[in-house]
N, C-alpha and C positions, 0 to 999 in steps of 0.2 A: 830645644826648639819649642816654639808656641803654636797651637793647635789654633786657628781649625785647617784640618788639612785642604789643600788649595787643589783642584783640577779641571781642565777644560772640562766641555760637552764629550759623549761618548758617541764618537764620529770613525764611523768606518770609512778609513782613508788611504789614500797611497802616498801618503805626505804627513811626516810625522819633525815636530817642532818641542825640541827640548830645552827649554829653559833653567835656569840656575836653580833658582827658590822664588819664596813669593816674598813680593817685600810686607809693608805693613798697612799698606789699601789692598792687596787682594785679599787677607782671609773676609774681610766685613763686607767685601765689592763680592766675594763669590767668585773668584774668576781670576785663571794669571793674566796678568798683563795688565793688571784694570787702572793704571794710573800714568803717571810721565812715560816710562821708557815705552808701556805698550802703545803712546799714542805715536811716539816717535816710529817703534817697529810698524806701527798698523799702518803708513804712511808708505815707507818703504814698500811694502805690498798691495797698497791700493794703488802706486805706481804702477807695479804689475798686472792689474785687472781684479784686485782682490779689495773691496774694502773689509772693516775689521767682522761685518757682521758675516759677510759670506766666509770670507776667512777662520772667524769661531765655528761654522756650522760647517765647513768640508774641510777644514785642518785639525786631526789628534794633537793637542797640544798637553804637554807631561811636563815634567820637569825632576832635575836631578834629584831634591829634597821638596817636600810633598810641604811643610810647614815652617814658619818665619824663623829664620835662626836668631835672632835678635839682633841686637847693633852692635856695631863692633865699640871695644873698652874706651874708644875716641868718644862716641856716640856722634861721630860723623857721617857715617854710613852703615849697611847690611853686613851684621860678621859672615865671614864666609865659613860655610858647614865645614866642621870637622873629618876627618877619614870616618869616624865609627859613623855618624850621622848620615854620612852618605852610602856608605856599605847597609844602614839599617833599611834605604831607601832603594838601593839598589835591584833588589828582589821584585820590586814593581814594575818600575821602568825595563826587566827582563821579560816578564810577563805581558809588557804592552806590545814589544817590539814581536815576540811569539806570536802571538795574537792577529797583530796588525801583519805582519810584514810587510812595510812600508818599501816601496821604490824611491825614497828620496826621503832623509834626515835633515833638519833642520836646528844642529844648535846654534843656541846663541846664550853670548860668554863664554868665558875661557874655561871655568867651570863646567857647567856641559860641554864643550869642546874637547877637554879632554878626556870622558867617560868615553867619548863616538872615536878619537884619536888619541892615543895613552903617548905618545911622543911626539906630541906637539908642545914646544916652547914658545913659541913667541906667534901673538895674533899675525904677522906679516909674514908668518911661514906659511899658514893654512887660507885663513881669509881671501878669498878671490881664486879661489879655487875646486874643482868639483871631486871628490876624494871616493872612490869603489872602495868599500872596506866588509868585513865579516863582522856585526856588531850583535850578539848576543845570538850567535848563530846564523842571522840571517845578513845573506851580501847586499848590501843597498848602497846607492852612492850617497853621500856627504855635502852640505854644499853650508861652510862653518857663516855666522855674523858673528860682529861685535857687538857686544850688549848695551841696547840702546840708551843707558842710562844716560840722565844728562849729566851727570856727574863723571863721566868718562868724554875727556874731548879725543879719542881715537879716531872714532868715525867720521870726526868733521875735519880732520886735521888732515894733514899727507903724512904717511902713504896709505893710511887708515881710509881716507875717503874715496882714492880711486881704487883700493880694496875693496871694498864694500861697493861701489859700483860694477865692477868685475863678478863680486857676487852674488849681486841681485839680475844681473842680465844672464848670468848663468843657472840662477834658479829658474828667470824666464824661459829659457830655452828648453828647460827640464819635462818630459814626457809628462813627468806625472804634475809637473805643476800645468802644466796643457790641459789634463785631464779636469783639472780643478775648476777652470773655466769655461769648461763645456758648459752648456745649458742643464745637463744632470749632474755637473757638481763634482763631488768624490763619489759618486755612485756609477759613472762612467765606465 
């Protein structure tokens, strides 16, 4: 993997958003999300009452592997982190979840979806739906995306898109994304 390691702001929150890896604009951007998929996700939640700026500053946002795994041997896309890679990474994201103890997990990708759900197969089993789990000790509910890549047409497709509509109206509905929108933010 290639350094520099990528993390949101350090935002004490009740809403915690896991992302895969950072591709190859976030380590020089400073920031996950900082190119296509984030503008696509930050869309999705500025639906919700959240644009991307309020949303970096009252959402923990992590991610499974912390730096760029490189491309995969096509050099078409992001290889996806190996076991050891993400076990090396995993001691963090244990520690955030400690820490934080979030009321509401946000992955997005399958990737992070399965570190929050370890028997999840297929995005159209979990997507659009709000999942109570024990994740690194602590119960929080779940509520999976599809990884807004543009290079993924899941989300725009069926049954990928009124999935992800199901799961954005149900993050809506979520306490702590409520909280988010208060006038004090994740400070609530």
């Amino acid at each position: 993997m290639k350094g520099p390691v990528v993390s949101g702001r350090p935002v004490l929150s009740p809403v915690m958003l896991i992302g895969q890896a950072p591709g190859t604009h976030e380590g020089p951007a400073g920031k996950p999300f900082a190119w296509t998929a984030g503008k696509t996700m930050f869309k999705w939640f500025a639906d919700l009452g959240l644009d991307e700026e309020s949303f970096r500053s009252r959402v923990y946002m992590a991610a499974v592997c912390r730096c760029f795994p490189g491309k995969d041997i096509k050099g078409s896309g992001d290889r996806v982190p190996a076991p050891d890679e993400i076990a090396r990474c995993a001691d963090h994201l244990a520690a955030e979840v400690a820490l934080l103890q979030p009321r509401l997990v946000i992955p997005v990708g399958k990737l992070a979806i399965v570190q929050v759900l370890p028997t999840a197969t297929q995005l159209v089993d979990v997507v659009g739906k709000t999942h109570t789990v024990t994740f690194h000790g602590v119960t929080t509910d779940i509520v999976p995306l599809p990884h807004p890549s543009g290079a993924s047409t899941w989300h725009r497709t069926e049954p990928g898109k009124t999935l992800l509509s199901r799961a954005l109206a149900a993050l809506g509905r979520h306490e702590a994304w409520k909280r988010l929108l208060s006038p004090q933010g994740a400070r609530a």
